[in-house]
C-alpha positions as CSV (number, residue, x, y, z in Angstrom):
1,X,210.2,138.1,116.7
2,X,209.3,140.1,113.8
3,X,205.8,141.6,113.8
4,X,204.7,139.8,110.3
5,X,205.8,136.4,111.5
6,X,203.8,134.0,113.2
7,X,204.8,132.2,116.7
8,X,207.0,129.5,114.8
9,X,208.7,132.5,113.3
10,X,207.3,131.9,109.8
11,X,206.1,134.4,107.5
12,X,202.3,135.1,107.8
13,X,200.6,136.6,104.9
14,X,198.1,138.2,107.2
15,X,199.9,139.7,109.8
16,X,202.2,141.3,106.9
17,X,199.7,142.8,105.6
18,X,198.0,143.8,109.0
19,X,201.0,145.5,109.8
20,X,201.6,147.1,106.6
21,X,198.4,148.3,106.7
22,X,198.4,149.8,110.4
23,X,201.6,151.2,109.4
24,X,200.4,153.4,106.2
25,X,198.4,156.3,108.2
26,X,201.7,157.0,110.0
27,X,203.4,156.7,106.5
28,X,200.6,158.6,104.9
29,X,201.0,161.5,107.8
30,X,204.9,161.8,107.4
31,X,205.0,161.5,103.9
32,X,202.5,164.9,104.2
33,X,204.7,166.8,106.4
34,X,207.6,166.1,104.3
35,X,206.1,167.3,101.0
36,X,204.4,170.5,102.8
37,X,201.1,169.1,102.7
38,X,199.9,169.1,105.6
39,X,198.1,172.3,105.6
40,X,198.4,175.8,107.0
41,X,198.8,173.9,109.8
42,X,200.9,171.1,110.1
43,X,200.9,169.8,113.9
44,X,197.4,170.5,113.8
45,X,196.8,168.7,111.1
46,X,198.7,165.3,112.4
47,X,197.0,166.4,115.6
48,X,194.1,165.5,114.0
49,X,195.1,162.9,112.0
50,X,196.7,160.3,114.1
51,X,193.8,161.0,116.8
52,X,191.4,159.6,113.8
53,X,193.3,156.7,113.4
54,X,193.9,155.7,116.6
55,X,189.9,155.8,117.5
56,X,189.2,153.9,113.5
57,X,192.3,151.0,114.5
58,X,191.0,150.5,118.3
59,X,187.9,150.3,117.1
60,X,189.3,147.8,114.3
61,X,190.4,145.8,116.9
62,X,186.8,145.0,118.6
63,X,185.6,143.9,115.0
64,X,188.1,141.4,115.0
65,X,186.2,138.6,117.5
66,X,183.4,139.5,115.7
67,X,184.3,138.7,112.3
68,X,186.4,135.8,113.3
69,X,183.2,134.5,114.9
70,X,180.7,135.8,112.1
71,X,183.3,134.5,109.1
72,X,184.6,131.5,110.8
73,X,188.1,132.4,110.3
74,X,190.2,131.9,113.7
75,X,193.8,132.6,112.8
76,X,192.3,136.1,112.7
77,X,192.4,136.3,116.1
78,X,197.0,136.4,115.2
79,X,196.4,139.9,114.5
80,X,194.0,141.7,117.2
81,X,197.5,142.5,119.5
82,X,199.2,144.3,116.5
83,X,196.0,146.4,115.9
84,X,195.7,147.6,119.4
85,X,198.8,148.2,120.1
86,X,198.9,150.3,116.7
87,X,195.6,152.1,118.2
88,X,197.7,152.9,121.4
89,X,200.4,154.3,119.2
90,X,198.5,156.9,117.0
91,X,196.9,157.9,120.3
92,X,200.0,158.2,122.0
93,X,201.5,160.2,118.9
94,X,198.5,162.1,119.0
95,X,199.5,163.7,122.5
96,X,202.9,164.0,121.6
97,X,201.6,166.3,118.3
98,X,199.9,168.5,120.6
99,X,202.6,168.6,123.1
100,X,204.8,170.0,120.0
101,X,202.0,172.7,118.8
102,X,202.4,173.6,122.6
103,X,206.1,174.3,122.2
104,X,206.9,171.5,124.4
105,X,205.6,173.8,128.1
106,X,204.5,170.4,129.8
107,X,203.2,172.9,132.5
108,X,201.2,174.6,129.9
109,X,200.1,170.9,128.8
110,X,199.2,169.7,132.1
111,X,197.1,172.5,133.0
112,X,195.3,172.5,129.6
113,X,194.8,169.1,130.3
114,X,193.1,169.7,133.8
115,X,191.1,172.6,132.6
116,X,189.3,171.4,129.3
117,X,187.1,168.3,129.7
118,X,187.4,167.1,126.1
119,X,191.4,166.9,126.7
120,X,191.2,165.2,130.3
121,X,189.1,162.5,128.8
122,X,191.4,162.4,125.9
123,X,194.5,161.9,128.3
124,X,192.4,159.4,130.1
125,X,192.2,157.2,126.9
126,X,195.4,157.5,126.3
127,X,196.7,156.1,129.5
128,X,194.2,153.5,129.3
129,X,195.1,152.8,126.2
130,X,199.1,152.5,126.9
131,X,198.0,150.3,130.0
132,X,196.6,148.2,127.4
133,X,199.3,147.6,125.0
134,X,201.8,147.3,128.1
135,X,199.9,144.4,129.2
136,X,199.4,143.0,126.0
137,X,202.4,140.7,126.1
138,X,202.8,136.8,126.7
139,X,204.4,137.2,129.6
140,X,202.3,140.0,131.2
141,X,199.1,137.4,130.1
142,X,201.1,135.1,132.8
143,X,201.9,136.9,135.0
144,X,198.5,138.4,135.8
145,X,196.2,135.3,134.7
146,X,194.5,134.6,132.0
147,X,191.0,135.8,134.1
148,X,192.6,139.0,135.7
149,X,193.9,139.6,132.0
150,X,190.4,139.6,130.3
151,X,188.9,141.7,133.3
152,X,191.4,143.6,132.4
153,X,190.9,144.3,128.7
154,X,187.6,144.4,129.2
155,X,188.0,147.9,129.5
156,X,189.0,148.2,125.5
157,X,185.3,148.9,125.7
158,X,184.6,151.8,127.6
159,X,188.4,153.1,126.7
160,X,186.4,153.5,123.1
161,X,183.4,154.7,124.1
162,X,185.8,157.4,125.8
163,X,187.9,157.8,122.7
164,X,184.8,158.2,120.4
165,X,183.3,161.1,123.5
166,X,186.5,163.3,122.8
167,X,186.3,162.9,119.3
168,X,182.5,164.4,119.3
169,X,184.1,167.3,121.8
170,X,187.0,168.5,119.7
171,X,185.2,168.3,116.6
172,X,183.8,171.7,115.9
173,X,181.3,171.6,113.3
174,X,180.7,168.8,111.2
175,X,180.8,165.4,113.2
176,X,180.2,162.6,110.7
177,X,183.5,161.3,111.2
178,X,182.7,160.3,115.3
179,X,178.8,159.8,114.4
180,X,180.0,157.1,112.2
181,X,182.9,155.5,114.8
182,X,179.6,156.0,117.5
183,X,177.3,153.9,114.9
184,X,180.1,151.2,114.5
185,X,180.8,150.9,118.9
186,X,177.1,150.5,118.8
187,X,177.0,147.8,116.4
188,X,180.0,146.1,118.3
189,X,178.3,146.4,121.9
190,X,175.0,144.7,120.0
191,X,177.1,142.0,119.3
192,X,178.8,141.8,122.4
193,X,175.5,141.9,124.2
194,X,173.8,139.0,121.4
195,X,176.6,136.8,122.5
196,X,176.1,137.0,126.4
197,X,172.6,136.5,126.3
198,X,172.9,133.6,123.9
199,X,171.5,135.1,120.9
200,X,171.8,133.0,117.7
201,X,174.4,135.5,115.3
202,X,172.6,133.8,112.7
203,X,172.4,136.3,109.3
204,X,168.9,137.4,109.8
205,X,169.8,138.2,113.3
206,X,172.8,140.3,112.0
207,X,170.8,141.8,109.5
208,X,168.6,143.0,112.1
209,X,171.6,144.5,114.1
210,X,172.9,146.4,111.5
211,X,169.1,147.8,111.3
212,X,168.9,148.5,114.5
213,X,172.6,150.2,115.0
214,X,171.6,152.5,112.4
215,X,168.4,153.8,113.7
216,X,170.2,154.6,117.2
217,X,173.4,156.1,115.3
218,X,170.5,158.2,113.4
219,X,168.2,159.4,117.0
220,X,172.5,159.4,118.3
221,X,173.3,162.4,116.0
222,X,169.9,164.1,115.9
223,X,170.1,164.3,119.9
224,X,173.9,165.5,119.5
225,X,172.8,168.4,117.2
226,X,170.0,169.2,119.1
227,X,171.5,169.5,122.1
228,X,174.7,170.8,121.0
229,X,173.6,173.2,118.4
230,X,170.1,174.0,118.4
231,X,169.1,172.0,114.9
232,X,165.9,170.6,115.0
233,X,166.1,166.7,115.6
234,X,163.4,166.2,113.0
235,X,165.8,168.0,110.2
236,X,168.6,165.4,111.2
237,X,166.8,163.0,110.9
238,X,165.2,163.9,107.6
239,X,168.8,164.2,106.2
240,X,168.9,160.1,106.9
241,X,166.7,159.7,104.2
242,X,168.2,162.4,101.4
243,X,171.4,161.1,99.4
244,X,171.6,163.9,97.4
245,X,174.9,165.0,99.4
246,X,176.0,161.6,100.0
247,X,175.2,158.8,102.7
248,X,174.5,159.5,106.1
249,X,177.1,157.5,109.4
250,X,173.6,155.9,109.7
251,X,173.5,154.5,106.5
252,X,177.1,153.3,106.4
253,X,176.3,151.5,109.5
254,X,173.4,149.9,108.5
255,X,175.6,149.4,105.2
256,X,178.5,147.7,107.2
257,X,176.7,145.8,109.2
258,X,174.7,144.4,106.1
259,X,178.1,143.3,104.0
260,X,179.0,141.4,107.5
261,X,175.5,139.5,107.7
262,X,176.2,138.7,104.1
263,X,179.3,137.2,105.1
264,X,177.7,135.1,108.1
265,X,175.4,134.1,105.0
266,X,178.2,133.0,102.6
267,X,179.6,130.9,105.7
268,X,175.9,129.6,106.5
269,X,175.8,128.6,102.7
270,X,179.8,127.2,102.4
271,X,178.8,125.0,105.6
272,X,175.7,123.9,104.9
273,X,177.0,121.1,102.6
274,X,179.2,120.0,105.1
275,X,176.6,119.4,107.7
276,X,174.4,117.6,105.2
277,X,177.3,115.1,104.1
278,X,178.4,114.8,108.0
279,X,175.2,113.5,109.0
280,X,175.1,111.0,105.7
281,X,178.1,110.0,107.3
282,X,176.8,109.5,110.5
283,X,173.7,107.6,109.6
């Protein structure tokens, strides 16, 4: 079956352009190394590069219960497999990079690997990760159940939060880019947790969880440069509150998760005619 159909082997609009979409990074990254643009250097730029993606798409692919949920739109749920798997692939591209900047000594690899912290829990989501897509399938969802399966993929969740740790690690200076992936997992756990305890994902309640995710990815990145680099907390989180340079991960969270309320709102609004003319009906 081709990845842009759907199970009757039609042609679905959103799965094409899923795929084209998880497909243009990879594009984007060889198109760069064709042209000589990828820097002074190269395999450590697509080192970089597909490790970004790979954390941005898995992390992709947790939003997408939530906004089928938030925006009422269940065939969604056709394309969460493609964008993990796509996840899995950048990270598994990602090792191969740096096996190549390595000069392909596996030995050298392996005891790299052992050594550093930030690349044993790197190689640790990227095994998780493959375990993940392998399983993935139809017939592996038979074969192991359709409980042992979500047990299993359960573990999408801390995978990420492992994923998003070796980000913060290799990143030497500036870490917006894994504050903000950090701000978004916390939004998504929120969720998560609102939904087990039977929280109403009403708007207002959404708006609040957007507030909330953006306060913690605010005191998230003031404890990261306090502890990591000696800045004052205080001076982080000061620079929440100064646009001058630009938004803050905090504020693209709260941001993000404030253009998904509004959709839960839009829904709310779309359905509320519904309802009314349902119980007319019904009467």
């Amino acid at each position: 079956m081709l990845p842009w159909n759907d199970r009757a082997g039609r042609l679905s609009v959103l799965k094409l352009i899923v795929f084209l979409g998880v497909l243009a990074p990879g594009l984007y990254i060889a198109a760069q190394a064709a042209t000589g643009t990828l820097g002074s250097k190269p395999i450590t730029s697509a080192i970089h590069q597909s490790g970004d993606w790979a954390v941005r798409l898995l992390l992709v692919s947790l939003l997408v219960t939530p906004l089928r949920f938030i925006a009422d739109w269940p065939k969604l749920i056709i394309v969460r497999r493609m964008v993990g798997v796509a996840a899995a692939v950048y990270a598994v591209a990602h090792l191969l990079f740096y096996v190549v900047e390595q000069a392909f000594d596996l030995q050298k690899v392996a005891s790299e690997i052992i050594l550093r912290f930030y690349l044993t829990i790197g190689f640790v989501g990227v095994l998780g990760l493959v375990v993940l897509a392998a399983t993935s399938t139809d017939a592996m969802i038979r074969r192991l159940g359709s409980t042992a399966w979500n047990r299993l993929h359960l573990l999408t969740y801390p995978i990420a939060f492992i994923a998003i740790w070796h980000f913060f690690l290799q990143t030497k200076i500036d870490v917006s880019q894994p504050v903000l992936m950090l701000g978004f997992f916390v939004w998504l756990m929120g969720f998560r947790v609102m939904r087990t305890w039977g929280v109403a994902v009403r708007p207002l309640q959404l708006a609040g969880l957007a507030i909330i995710s953006g306060v913690a990815t605010a005191l998230l990145e003031a404890l990261w440069y306090a502890t990591m680099t000696g800045v004052m907390a205080s001076r982080i989180l000061y620079a929440n509150l100064d646009v001058a340079f630009g938004l803050r991960p905090a504020l693209w969270v709260v941001l993000a998760g404030l253009g998904l309320a509004l959709v839960g709102l839009v829904r709310s609004r779309r359905e509320a005619p519904r309802a009314r003319r349902a119980a007319v009906a019904t009467r």
